[in-house]
HTML snippet that shows the backbone in 3Dmol.js (N, CA, C, O; Angstrom):
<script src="https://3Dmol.org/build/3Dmol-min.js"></script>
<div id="view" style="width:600px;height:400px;position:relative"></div>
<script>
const pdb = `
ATOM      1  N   UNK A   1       3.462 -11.421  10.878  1.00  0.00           N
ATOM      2  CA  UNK A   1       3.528 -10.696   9.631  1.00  0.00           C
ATOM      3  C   UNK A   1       2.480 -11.247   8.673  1.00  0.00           C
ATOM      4  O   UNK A   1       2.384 -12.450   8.431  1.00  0.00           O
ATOM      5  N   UNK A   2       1.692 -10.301   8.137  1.00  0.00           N
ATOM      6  CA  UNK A   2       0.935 -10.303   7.018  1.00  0.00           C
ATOM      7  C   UNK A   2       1.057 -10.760   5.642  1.00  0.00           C
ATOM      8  O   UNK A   2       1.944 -10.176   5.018  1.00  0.00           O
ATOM      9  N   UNK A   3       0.352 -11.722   4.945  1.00  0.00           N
ATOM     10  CA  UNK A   3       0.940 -12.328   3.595  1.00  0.00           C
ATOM     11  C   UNK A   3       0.321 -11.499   2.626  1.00  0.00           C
ATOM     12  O   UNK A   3      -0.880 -11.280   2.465  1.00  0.00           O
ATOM     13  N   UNK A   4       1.716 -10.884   1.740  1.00  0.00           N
ATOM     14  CA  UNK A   4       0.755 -10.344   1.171  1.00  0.00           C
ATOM     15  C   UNK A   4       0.129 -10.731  -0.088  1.00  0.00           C
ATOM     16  O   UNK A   4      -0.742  -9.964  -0.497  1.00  0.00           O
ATOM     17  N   UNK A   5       0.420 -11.868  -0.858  1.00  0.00           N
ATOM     18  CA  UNK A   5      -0.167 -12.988  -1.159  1.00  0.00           C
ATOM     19  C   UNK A   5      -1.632 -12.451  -0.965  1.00  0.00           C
ATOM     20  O   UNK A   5      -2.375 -11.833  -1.728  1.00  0.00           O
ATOM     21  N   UNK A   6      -1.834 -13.040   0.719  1.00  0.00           N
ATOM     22  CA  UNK A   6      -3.498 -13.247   1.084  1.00  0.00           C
ATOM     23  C   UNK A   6      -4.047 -11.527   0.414  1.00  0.00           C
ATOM     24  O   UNK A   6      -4.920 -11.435  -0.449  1.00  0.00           O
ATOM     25  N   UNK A   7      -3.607 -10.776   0.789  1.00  0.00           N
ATOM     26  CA  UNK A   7      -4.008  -9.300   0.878  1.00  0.00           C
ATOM     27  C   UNK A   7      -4.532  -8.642  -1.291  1.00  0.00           C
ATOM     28  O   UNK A   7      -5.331  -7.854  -1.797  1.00  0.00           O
ATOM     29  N   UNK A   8      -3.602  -9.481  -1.721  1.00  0.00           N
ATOM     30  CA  UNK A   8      -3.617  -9.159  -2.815  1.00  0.00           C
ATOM     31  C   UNK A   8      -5.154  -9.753  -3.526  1.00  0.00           C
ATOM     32  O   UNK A   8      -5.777  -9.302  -4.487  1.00  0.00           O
ATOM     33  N   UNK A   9      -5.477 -11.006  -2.581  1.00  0.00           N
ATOM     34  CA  UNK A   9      -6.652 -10.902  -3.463  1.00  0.00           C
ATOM     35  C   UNK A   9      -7.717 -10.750  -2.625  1.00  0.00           C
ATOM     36  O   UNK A   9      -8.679 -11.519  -2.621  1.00  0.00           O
ATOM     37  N   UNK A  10      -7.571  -9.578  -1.748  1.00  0.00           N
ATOM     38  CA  UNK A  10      -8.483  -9.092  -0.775  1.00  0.00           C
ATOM     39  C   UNK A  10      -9.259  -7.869  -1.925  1.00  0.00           C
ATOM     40  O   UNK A  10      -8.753  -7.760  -3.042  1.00  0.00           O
ATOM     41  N   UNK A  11     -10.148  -7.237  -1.657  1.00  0.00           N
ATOM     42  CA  UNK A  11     -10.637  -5.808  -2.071  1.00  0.00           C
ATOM     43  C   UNK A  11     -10.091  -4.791  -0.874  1.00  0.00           C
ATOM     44  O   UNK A  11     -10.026  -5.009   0.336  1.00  0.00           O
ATOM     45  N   UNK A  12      -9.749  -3.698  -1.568  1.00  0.00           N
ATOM     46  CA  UNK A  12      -8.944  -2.483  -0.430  1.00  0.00           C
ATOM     47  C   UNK A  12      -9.840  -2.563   0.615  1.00  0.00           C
ATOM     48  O   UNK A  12      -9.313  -2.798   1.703  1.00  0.00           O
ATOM     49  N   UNK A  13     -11.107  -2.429   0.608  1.00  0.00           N
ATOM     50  CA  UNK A  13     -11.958  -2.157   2.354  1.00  0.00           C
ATOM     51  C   UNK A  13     -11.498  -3.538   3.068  1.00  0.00           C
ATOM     52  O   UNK A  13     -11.068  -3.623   4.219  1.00  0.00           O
ATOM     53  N   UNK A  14     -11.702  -4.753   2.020  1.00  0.00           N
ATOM     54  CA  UNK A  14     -11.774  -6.310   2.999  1.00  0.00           C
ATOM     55  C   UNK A  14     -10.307  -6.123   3.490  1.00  0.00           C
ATOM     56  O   UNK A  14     -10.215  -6.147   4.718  1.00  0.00           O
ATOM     57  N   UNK A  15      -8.781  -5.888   2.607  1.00  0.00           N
ATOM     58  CA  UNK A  15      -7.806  -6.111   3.239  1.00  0.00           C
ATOM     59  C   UNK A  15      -7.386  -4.787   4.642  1.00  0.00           C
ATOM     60  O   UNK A  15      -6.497  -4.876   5.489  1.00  0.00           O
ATOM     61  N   UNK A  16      -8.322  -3.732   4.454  1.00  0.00           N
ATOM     62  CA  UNK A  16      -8.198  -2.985   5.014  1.00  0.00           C
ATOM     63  C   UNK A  16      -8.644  -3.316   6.894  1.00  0.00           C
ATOM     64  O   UNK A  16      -8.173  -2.779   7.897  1.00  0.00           O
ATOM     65  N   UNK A  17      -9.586  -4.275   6.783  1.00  0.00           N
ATOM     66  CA  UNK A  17     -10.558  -4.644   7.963  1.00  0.00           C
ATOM     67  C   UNK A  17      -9.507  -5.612   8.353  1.00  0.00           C
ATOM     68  O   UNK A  17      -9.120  -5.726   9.516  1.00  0.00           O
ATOM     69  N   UNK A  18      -8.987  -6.409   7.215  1.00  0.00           N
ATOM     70  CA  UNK A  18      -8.241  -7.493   8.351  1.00  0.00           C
ATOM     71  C   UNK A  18      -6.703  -7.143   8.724  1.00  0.00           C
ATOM     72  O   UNK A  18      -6.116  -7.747   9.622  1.00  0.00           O
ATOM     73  N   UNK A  19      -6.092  -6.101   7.947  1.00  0.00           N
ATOM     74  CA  UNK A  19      -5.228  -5.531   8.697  1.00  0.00           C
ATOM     75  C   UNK A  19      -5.110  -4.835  10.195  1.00  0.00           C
ATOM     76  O   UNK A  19      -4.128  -4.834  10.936  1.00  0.00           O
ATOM     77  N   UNK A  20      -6.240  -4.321  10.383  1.00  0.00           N
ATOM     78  CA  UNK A  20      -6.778  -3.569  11.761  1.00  0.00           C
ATOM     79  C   UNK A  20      -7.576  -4.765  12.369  1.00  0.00           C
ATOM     80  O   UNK A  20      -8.354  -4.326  13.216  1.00  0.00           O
ATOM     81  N   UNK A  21      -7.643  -5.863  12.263  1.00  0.00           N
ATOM     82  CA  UNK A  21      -8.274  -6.876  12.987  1.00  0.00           C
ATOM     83  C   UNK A  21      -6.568  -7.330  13.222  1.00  0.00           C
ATOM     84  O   UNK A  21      -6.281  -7.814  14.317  1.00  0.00           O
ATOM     85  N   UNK A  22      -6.046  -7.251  12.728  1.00  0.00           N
ATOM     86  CA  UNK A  22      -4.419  -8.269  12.799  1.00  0.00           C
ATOM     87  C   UNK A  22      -3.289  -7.350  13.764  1.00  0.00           C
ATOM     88  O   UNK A  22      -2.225  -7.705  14.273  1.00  0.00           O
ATOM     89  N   UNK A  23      -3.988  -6.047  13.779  1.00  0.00           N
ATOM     90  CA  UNK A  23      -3.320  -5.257  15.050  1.00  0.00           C
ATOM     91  C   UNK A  23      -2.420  -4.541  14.402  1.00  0.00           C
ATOM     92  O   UNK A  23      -1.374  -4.226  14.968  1.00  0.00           O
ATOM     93  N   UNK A  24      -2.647  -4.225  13.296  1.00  0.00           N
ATOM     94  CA  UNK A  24      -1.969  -3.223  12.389  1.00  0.00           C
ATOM     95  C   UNK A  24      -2.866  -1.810  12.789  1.00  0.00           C
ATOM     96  O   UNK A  24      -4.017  -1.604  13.176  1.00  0.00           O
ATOM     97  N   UNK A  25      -1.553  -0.871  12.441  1.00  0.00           N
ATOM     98  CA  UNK A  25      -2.315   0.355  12.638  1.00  0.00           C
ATOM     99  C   UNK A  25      -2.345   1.343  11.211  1.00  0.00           C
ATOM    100  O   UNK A  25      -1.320   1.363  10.531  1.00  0.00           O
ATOM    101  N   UNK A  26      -3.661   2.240  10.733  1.00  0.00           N
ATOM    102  CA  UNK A  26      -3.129   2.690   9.750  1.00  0.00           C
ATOM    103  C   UNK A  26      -2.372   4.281   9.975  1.00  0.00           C
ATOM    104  O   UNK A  26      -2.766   5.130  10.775  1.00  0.00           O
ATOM    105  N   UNK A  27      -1.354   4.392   9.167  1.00  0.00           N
ATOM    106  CA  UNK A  27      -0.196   5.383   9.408  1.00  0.00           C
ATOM    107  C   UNK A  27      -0.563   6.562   8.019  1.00  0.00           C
ATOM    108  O   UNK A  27      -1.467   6.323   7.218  1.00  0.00           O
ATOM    109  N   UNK A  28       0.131   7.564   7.953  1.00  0.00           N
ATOM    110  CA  UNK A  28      -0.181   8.799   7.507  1.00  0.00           C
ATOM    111  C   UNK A  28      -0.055   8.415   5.750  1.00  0.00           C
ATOM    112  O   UNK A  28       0.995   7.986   5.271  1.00  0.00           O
ATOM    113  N   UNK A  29      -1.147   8.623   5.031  1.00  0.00           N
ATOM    114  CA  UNK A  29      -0.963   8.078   3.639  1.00  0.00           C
ATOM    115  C   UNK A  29       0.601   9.197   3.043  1.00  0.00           C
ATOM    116  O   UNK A  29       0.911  10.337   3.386  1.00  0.00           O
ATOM    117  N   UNK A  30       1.129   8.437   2.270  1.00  0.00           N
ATOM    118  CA  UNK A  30       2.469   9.304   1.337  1.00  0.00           C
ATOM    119  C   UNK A  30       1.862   9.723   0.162  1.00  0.00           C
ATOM    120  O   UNK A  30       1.061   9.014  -0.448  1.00  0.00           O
ATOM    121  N   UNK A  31       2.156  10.704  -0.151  1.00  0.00           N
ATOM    122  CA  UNK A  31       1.773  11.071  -1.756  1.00  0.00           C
ATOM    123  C   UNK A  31       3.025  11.424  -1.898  1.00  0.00           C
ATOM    124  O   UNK A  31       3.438  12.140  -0.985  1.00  0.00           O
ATOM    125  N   UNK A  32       4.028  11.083  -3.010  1.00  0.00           N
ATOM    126  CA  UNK A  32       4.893  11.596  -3.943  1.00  0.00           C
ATOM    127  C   UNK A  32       4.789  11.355  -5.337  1.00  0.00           C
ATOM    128  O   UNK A  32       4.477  10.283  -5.855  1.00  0.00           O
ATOM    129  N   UNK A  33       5.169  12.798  -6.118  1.00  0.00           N
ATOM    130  CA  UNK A  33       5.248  13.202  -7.092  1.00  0.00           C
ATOM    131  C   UNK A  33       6.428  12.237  -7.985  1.00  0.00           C
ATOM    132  O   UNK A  33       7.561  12.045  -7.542  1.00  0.00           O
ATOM    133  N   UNK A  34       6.101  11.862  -8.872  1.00  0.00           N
ATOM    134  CA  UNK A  34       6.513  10.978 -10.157  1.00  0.00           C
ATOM    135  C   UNK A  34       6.592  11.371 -11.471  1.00  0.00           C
ATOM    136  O   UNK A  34       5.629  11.827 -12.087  1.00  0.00           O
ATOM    137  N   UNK A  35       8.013  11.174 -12.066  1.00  0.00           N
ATOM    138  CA  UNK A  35       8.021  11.307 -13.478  1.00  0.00           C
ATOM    139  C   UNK A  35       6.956  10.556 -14.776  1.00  0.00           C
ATOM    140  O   UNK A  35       6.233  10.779 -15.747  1.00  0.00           O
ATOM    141  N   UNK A  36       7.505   9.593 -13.938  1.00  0.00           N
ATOM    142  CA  UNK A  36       6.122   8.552 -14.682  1.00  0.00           C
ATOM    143  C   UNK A  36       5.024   8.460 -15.327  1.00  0.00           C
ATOM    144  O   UNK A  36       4.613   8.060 -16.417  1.00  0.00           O
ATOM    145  N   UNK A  37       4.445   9.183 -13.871  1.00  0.00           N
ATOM    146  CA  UNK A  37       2.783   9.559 -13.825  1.00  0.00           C
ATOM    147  C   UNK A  37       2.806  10.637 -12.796  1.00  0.00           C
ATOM    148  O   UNK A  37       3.820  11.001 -12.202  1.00  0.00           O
ATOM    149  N   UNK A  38       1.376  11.210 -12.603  1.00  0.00           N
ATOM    150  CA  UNK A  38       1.553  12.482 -11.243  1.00  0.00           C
ATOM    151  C   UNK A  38       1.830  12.014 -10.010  1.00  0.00           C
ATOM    152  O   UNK A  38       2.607  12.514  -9.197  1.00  0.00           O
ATOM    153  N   UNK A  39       1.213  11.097  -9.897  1.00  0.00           N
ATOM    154  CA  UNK A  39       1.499  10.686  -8.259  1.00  0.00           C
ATOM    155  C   UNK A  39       1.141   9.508  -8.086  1.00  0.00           C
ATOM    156  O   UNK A  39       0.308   8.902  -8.760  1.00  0.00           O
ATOM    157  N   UNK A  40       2.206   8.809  -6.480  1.00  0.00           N
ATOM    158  CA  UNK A  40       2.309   7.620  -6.468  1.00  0.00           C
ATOM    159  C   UNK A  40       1.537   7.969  -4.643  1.00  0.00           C
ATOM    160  O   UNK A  40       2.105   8.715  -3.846  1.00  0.00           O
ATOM    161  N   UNK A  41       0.509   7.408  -4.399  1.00  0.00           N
ATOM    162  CA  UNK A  41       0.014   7.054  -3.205  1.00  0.00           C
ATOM    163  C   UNK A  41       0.155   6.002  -2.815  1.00  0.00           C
ATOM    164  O   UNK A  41      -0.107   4.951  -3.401  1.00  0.00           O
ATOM    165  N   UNK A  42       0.812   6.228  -1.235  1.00  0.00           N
ATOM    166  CA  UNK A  42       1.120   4.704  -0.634  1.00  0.00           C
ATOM    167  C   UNK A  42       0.054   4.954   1.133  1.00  0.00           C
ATOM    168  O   UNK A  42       0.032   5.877   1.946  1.00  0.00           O
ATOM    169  N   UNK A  43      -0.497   3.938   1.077  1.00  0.00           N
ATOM    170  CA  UNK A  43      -1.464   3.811   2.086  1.00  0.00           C
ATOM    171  C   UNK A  43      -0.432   2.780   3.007  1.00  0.00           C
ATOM    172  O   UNK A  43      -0.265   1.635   2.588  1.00  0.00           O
ATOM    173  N   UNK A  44       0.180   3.172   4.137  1.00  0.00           N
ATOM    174  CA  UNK A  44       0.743   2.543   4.734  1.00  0.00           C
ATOM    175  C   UNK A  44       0.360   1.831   6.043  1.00  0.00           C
ATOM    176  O   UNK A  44       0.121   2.684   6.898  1.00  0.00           O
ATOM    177  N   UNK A  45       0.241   0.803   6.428  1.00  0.00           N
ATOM    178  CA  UNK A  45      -0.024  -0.055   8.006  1.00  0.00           C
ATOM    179  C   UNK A  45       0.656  -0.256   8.337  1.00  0.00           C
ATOM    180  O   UNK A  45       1.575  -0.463   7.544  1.00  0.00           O
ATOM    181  N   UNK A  46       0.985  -0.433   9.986  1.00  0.00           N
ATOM    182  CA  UNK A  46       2.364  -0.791  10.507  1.00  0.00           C
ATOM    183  C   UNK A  46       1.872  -1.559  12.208  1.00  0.00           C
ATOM    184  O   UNK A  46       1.304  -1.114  13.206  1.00  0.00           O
ATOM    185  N   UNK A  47       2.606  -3.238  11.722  1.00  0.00           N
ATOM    186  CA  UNK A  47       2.413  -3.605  13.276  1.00  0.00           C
ATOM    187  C   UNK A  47       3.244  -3.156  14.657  1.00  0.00           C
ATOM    188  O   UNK A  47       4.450  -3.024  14.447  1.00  0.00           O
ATOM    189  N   UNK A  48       2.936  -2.970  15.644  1.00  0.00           N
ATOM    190  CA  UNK A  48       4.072  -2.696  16.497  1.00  0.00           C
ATOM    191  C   UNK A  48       3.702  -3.873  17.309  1.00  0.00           C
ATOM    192  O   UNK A  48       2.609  -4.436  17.374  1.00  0.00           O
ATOM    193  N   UNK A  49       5.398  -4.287  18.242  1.00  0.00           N
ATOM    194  CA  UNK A  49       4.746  -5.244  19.185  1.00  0.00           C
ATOM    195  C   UNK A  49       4.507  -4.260  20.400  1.00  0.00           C
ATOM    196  O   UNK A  49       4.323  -3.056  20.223  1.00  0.00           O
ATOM    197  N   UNK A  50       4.524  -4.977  21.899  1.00  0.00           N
ATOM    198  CA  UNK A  50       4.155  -4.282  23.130  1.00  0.00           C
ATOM    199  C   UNK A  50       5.419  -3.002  23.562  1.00  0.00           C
ATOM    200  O   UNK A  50       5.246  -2.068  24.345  1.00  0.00           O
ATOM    201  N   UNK A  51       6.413  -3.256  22.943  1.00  0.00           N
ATOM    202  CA  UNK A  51       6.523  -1.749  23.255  1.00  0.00           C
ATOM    203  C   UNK A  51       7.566  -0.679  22.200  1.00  0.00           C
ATOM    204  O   UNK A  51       8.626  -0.055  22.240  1.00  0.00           O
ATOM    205  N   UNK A  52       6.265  -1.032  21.156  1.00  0.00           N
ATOM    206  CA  UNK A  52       6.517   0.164  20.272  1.00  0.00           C
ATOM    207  C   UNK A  52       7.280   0.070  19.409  1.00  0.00           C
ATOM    208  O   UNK A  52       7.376   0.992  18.600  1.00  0.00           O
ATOM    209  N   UNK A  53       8.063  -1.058  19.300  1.00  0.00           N
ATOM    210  CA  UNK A  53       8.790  -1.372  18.023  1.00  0.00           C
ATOM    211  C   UNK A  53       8.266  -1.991  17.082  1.00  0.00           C
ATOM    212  O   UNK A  53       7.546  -2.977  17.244  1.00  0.00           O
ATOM    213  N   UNK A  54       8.604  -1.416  15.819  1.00  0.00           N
ATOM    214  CA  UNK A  54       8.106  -1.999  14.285  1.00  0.00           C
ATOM    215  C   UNK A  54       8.711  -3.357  14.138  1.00  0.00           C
ATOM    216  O   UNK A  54       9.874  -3.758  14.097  1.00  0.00           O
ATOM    217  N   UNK A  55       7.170  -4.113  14.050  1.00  0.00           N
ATOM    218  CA  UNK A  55       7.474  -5.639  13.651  1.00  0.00           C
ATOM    219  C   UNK A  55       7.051  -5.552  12.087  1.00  0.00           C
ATOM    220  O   UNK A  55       7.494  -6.361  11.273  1.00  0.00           O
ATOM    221  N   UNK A  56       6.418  -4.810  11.833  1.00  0.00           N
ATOM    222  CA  UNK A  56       6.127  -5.315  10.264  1.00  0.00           C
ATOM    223  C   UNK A  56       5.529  -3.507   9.584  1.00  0.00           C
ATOM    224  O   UNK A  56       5.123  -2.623  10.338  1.00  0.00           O
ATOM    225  N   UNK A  57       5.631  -3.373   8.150  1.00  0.00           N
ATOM    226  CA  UNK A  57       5.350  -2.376   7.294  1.00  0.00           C
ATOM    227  C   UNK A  57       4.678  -2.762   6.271  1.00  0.00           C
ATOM    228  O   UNK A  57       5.529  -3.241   5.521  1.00  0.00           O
ATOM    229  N   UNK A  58       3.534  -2.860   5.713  1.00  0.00           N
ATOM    230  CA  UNK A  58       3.500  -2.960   4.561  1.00  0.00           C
ATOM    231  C   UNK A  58       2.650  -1.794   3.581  1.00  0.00           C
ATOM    232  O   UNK A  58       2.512  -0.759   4.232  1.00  0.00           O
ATOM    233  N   UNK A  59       2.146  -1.708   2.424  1.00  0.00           N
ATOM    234  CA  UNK A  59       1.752  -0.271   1.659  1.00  0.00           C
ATOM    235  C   UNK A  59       1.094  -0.899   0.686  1.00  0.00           C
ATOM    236  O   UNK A  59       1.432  -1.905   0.063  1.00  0.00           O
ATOM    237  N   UNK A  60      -0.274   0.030   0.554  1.00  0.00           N
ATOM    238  CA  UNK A  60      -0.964  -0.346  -0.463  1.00  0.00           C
ATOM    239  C   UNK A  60      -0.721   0.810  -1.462  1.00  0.00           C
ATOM    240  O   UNK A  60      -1.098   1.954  -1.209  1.00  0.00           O
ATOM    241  N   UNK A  61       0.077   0.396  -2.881  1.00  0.00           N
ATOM    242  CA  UNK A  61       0.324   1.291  -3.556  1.00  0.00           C
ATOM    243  C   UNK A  61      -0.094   1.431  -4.617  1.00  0.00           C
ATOM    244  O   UNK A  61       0.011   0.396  -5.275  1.00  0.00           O
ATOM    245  N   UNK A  62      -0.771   2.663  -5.410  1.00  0.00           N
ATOM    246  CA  UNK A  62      -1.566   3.055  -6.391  1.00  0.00           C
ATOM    247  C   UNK A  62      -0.820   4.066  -7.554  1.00  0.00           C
ATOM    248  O   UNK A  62      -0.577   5.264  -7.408  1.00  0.00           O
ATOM    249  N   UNK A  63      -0.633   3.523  -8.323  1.00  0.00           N
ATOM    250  CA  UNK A  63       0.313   4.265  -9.456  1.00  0.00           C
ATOM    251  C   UNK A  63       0.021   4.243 -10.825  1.00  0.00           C
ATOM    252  O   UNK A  63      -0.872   3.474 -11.180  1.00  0.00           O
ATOM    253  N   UNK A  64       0.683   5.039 -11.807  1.00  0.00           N
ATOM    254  CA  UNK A  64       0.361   4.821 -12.987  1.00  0.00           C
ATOM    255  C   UNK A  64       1.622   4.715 -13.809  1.00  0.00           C
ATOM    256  O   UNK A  64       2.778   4.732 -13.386  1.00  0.00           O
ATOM    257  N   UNK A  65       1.180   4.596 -15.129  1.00  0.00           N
ATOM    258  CA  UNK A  65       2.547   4.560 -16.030  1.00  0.00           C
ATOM    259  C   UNK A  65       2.320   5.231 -17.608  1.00  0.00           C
ATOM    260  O   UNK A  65       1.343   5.052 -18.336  1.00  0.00           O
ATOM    261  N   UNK A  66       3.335   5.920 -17.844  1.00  0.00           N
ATOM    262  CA  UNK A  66       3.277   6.660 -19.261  1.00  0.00           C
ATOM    263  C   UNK A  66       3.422   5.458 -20.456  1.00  0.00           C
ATOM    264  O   UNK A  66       4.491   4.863 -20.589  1.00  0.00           O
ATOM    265  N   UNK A  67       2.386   5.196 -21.210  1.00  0.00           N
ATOM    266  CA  UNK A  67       2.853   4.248 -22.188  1.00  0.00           C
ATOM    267  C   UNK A  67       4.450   4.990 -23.079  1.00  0.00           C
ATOM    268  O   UNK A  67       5.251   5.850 -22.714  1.00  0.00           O
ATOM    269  N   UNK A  68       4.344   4.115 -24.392  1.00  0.00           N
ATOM    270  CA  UNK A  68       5.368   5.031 -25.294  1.00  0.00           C
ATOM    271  C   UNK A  68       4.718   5.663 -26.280  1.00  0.00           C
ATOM    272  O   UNK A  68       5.185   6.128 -27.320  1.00  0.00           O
ATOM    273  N   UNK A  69       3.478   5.652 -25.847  1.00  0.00           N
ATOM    274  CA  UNK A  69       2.637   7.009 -26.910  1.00  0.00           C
ATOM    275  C   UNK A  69       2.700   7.792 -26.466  1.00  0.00           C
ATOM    276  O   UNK A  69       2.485   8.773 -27.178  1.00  0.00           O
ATOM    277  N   UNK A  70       3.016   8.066 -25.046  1.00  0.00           N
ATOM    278  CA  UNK A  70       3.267   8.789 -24.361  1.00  0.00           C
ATOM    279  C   UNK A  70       2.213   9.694 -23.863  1.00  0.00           C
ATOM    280  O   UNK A  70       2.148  10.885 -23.557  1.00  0.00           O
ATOM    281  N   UNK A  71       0.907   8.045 -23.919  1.00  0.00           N
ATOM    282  CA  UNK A  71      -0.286   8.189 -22.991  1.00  0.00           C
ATOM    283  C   UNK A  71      -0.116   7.719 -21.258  1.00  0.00           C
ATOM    284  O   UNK A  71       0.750   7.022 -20.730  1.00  0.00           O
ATOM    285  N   UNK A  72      -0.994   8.227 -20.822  1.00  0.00           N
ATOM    286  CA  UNK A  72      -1.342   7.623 -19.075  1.00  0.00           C
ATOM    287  C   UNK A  72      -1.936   6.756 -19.151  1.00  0.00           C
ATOM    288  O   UNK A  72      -2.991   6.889 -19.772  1.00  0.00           O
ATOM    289  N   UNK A  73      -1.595   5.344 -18.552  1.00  0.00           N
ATOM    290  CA  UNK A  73      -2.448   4.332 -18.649  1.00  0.00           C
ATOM    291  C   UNK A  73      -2.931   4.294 -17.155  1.00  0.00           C
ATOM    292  O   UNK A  73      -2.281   4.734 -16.207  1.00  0.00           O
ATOM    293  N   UNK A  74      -4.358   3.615 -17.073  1.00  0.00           N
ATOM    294  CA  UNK A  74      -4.988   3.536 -15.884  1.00  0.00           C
ATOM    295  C   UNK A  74      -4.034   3.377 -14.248  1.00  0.00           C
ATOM    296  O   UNK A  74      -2.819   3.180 -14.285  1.00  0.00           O
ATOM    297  N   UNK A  75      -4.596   3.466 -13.250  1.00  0.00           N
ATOM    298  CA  UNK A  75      -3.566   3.487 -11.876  1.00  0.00           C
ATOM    299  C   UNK A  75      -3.986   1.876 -11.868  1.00  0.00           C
ATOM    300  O   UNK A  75      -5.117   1.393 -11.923  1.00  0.00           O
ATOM    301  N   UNK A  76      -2.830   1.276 -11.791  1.00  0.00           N
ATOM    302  CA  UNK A  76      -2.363   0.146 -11.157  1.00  0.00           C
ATOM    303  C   UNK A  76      -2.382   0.353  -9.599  1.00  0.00           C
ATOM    304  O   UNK A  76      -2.489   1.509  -9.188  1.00  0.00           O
ATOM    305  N   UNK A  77      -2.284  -0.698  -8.689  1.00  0.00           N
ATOM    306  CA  UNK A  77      -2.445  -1.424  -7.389  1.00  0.00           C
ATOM    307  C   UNK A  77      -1.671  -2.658  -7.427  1.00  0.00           C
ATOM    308  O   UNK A  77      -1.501  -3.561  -8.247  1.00  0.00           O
ATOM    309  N   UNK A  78      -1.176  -2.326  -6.013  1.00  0.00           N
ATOM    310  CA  UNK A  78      -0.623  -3.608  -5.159  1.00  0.00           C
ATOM    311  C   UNK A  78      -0.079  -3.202  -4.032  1.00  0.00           C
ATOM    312  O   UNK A  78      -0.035  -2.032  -3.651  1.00  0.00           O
ATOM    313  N   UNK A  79       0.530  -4.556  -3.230  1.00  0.00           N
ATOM    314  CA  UNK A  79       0.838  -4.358  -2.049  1.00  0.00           C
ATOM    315  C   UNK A  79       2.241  -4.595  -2.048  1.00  0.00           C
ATOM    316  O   UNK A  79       2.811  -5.554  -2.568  1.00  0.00           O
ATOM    317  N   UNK A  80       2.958  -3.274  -1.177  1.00  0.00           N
ATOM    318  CA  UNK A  80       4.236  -4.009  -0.771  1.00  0.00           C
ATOM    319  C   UNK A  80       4.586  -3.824   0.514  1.00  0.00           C
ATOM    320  O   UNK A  80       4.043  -3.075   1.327  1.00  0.00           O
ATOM    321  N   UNK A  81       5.747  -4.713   0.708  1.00  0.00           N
ATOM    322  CA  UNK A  81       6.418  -4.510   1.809  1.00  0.00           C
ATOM    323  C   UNK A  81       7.324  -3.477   2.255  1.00  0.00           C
ATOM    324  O   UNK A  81       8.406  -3.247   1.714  1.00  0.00           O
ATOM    325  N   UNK A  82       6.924  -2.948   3.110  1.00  0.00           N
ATOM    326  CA  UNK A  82       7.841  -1.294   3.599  1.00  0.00           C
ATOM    327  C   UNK A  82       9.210  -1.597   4.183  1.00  0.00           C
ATOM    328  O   UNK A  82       9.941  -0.678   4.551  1.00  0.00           O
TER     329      UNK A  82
END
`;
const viewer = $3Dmol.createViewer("view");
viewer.addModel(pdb, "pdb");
viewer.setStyle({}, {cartoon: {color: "spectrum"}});
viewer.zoomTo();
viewer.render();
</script>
C-alpha cells in the first residue's frame, strides 16, 4: 500500500508515474455533482494482487468550496483513501 503522505507531495503526473510503476492500475475517473461546488472529480487507482482482488484504493480528489459570500473559491486537491 501506497503512502499517501509520499503522494501528497508528489505533482499529479510524478504521483501519477509512481503509482503505475507500484502496479496500480488507473480506473474510470468519477465525476459527481455537489452542493458545494459543481463538481467533485475523483481520479481513482487501484492495486490488485495475482488474482484480482483489491489490495488497495486510493483517489486523487479535486474540489471546491462556496465561501460565506457565497463565492467559489479555487479547486482544492488531495489524496484519499478509497
Amino acid at each position: 500500500m501506497v503512502s499517501l503522505f509520499i503522494l501528497q507531495g508528489l505533482s499529479l503526473s510524478g504521483a501519477d508515474k509512481y503509482l503505475l510503476e507500484a502496479g496500480y492500475i488507473e480506473e474510470e475517473t468519477i465525476e459527481k455533482k455537489s452542493l458545494e461546488c459543481d463538481i467533485i472529480i475523483t481520479y481513482v487507482y487501484v492495486l490488485y494482487d495475482i488474482e484480482g482482488k483489491v489490495i488497495d484504493r486510493v483517489g486523487y480528489v479535486e474540489y471546491c468550496f462556496i465561501d460565506e459570500d457565497g463565492d467559489q473559491d479555487a479547486f482544492k486537491v488531495e489524496w484519499i483513501r478509497l
